[in-house]
C-alpha positions in Angstrom: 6.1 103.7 -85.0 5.0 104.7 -81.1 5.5 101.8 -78.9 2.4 101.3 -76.3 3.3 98.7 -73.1 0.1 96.8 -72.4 -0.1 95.3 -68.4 -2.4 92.5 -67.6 -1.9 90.3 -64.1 -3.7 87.4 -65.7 -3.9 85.3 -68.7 -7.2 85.2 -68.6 -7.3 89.2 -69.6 -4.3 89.3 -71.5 -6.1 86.3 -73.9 -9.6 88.1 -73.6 -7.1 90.4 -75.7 -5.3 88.0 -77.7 -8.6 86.9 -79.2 -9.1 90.4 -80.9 -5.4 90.8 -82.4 -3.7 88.9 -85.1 -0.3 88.3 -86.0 0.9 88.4 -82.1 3.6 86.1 -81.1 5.0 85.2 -78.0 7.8 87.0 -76.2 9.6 86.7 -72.3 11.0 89.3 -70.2 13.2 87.4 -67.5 10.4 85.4 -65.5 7.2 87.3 -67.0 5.8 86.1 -70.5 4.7 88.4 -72.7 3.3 89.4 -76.0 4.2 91.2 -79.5 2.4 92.4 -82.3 0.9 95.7 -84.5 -1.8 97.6 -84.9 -2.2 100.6 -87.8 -1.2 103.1 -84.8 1.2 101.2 -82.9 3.8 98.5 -81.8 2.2 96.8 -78.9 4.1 95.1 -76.5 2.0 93.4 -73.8 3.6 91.8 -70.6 1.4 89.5 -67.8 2.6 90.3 -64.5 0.9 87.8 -62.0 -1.1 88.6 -58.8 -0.4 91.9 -56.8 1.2 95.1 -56.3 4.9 94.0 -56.1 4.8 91.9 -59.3 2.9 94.1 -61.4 5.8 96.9 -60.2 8.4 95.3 -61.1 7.1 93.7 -64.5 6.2 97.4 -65.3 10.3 98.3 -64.5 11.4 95.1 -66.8 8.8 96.2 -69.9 10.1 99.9 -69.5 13.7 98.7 -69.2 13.6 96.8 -71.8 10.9 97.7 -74.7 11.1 101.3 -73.8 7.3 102.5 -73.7 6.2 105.8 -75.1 2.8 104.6 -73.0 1.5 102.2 -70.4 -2.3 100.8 -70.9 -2.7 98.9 -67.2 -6.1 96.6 -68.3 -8.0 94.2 -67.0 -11.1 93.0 -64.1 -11.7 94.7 -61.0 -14.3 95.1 -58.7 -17.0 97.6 -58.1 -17.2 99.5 -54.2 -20.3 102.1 -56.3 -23.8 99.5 -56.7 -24.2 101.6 -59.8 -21.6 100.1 -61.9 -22.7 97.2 -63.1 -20.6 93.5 -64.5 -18.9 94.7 -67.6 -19.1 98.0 -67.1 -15.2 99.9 -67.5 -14.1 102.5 -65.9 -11.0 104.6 -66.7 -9.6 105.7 -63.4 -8.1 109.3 -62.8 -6.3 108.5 -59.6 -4.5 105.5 -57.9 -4.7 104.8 -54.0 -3.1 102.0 -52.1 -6.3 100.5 -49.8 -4.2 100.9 -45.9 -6.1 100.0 -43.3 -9.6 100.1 -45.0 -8.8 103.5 -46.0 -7.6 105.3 -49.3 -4.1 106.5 -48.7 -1.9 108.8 -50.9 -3.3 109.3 -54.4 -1.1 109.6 -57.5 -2.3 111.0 -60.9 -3.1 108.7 -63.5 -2.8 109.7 -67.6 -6.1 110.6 -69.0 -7.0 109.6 -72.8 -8.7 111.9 -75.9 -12.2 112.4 -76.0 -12.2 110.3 -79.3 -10.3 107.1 -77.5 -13.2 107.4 -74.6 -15.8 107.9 -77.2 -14.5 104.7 -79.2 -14.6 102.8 -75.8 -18.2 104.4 -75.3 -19.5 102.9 -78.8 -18.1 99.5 -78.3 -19.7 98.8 -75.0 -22.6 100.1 -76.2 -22.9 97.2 -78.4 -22.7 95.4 -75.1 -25.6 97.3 -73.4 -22.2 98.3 -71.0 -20.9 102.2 -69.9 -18.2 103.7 -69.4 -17.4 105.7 -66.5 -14.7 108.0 -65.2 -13.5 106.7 -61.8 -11.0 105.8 -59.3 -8.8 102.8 -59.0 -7.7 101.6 -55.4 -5.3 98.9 -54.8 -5.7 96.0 -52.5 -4.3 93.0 -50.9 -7.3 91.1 -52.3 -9.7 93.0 -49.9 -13.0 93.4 -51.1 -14.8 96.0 -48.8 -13.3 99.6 -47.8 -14.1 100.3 -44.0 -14.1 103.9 -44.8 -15.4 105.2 -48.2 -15.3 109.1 -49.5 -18.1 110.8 -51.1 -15.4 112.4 -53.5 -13.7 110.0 -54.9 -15.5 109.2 -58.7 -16.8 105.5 -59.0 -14.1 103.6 -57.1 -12.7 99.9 -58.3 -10.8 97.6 -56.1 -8.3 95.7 -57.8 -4.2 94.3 -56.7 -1.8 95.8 -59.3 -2.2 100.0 -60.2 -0.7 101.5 -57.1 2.6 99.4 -58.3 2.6 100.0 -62.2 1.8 103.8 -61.2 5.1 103.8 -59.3 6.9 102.5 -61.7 5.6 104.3 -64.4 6.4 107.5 -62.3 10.0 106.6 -62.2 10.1 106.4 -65.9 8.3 109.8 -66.2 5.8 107.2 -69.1 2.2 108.2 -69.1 0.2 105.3 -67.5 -3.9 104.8 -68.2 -5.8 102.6 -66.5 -8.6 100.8 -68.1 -10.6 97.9 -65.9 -13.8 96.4 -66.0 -16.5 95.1 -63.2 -16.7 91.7 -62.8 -18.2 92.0 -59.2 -20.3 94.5 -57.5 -21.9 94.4 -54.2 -25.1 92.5 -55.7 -22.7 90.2 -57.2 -20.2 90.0 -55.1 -16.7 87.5 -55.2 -17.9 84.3 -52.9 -14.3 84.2 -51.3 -12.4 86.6 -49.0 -9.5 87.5 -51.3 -7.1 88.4 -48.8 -7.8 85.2 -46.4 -6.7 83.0 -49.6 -3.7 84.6 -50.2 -0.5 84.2 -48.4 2.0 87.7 -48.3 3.4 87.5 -51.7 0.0 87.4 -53.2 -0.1 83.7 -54.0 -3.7 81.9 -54.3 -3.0 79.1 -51.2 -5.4 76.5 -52.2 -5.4 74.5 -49.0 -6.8 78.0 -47.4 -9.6 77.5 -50.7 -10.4 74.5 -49.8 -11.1 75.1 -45.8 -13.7 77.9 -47.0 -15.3 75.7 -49.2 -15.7 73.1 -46.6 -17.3 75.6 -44.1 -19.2 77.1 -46.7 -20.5 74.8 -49.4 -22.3 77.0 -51.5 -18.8 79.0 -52.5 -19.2 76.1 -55.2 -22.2 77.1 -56.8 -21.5 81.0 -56.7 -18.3 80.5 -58.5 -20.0 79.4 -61.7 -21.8 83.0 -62.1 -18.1 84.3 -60.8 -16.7 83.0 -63.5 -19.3 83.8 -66.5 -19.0 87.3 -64.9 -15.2 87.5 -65.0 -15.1 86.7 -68.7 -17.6 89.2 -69.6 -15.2 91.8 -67.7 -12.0 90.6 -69.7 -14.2 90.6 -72.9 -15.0 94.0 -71.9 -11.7 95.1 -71.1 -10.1 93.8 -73.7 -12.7 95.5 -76.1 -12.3 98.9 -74.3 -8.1 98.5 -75.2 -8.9 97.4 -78.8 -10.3 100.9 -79.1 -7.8 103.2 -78.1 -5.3 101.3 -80.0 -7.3 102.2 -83.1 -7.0 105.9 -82.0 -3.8 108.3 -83.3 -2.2 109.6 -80.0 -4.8 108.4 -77.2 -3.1 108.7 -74.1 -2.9 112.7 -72.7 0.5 112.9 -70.5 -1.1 114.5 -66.8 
């Protein structure tokens, strides 16, 4: 049976998932926790790397090391640059950039998937009254707005982890898809600056949390609809994945 590695940064995706599987049990690789269990298609391993680029690299090297991948399904939240995508839409990105100085940098090619994996995603979020879109996923360090943005790059996301599975799944020669889902736009945007709460190694500082909330009070009550909106974007996601896992052969190798 195919084996498919499945990347989330946070528990709160990788249980969005959890919730749709059966007969999973827990597994660890080194210092990341992680997940087993089957489908009719495949032997799913899932591993949850933790905030940013560097972990979600080298969580992606310790799953490939040592479950040996025929495919990587990077899933999750991510935010929307494009107003037209809207909270729990998903969008299957093409291309990864790393965000540099409010600018796209170098892309690399992301693996594509059938026709019948994007119509399954298509007729589950449809059910939702959610699309699916084609798009572009750009990694940040928790910045939220691109100082420069391109007409042509396809409905872009912001998110922390792709530009570092991509590289590591490039090493490996593995086919990688990305699959993420909006759980901010610019009319709903995150109440926080990402990257002011976070120190270099991607850790939340919550003494730098609590200073923003005390200069700006109503970060309180935003984060209520922030968080009803980033569990509709797991859900999503985690919906999205369900459905290519019930497809033969989903991900096409760029």
């Amino acid at each position: 049976m195919e084996t498919i590695g499945l990347i989330a940064a946070m528990t709160q995706e990788s249980n969005a998932l959890l919730r749709l599987i059966k007969g999973w049990k827990r597994i660890s690789f080194g210092q990341f926790r992680g997940v087993r269990f089957q489908t009719k298609n495949f032997d799913c391993v899932l591993i949850i790397t933790g905030w940013g680029r560097k972990r979600a690299g080298d969580a992606t090297r310790v799953l490939l090391a040592e479950a040996s991948p025929q495919g990587l399904i990077s899933f999750g939240i991510a935010g929307a640059v494009n107003p037209v995508l809207q909270i729990g839409d998903v969008v299957v990105s093409s291309k990864s950039y790393l965000l540099e100085n409010g600018a796209p940098g170098r892309s690399q090619s992301l693996s594509s998937l059938t026709e019948a994996a994007l119509n399954a995603i298509g007729n589950v979020l449809h059910a939702k009254k959610a699309n699916l879109f084609k798009g572009t996923a750009i990694t940040t360090h928790g910045a939220q707005v691109m100082l420069q943005q391109t007409e042509d790059l396809p409905y872009p996301v912001l998110e922390m982890e792709t530009a570092g599975i991509v590289q590591a799944a490039a090493e490996s020669g593995v086919p990688l898809v990305s699959i993420r889902s909006i759980s901010d736009n610019p009319q709903a945007p995150i109440p926080i600056d990402l990257e002011a709460a976070m120190d270099e190694n991607d850790n939340l500082r919550i003494d730098r949390l609590i200073l923003m909330t005390l200069h700006n009070p109503k970060i309180i009550f935003q984060s209520g609809q922030m968080m009803k909106n980033t569990r509709i974007a797991a859900e999503h996601a985690a919906l999205a994945v369900t459905a290519v896992l019930g497809e033969h052969s989903p991900i096409v190798d760029k």
